[in-house]
C-alpha positions, 0 to 999 in steps of 0.5 A: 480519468479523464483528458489523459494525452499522449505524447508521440515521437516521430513514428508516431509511437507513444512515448509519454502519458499527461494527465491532470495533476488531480488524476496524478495524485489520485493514482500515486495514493492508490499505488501507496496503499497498495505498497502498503498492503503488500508490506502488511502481507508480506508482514503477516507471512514472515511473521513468527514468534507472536503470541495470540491475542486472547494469551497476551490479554490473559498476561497482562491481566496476570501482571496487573493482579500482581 
C-alpha cells in the first residue's frame, strides 16, 4: 500500500487514514474473507450430528440399489 495520508487535528494527533480507493477495496476483501474463515471455523467447531463422508456415500449407494 502505497500514498496512504493521514489526517491530523490541531495537536497534531491523527485522526483519519486516506487511502487510494484501489487499497480500500483490496483491504475490505481481505477482511471479508477473513470474516469468512472465522464463520467456517467457528462452523466447524459447533458442528455436530454429521455424518462421515465414506457412511453417508455408502447410504446413498444403498438407496440407489433399492
Amino acid at each position: 500500500m502505497k500514498d496512504i495520508e493521514s489526517v491530523t487535528d490541531e495537536k497534531g494527533k491523527k485522526k483519519r487514514v486516506l487511502l487510494p480507493l484501489a487499497d480500500f477495496e483490496k483491504l475490505q476483501g481481505e477482511l471479508e474473507d477473513l470474516e469468512d474463515a472465522l464463520e467456517l471455523e467457528k462452523a466447524r467447531r459447533e458442528a455436530s450430528g454429521f455424518k462421515k463422508w465414506r457412511d453417508f456415500v455408502r447410504e446413498i449407494e444403498a438407496a440407489e440399489k433399492a
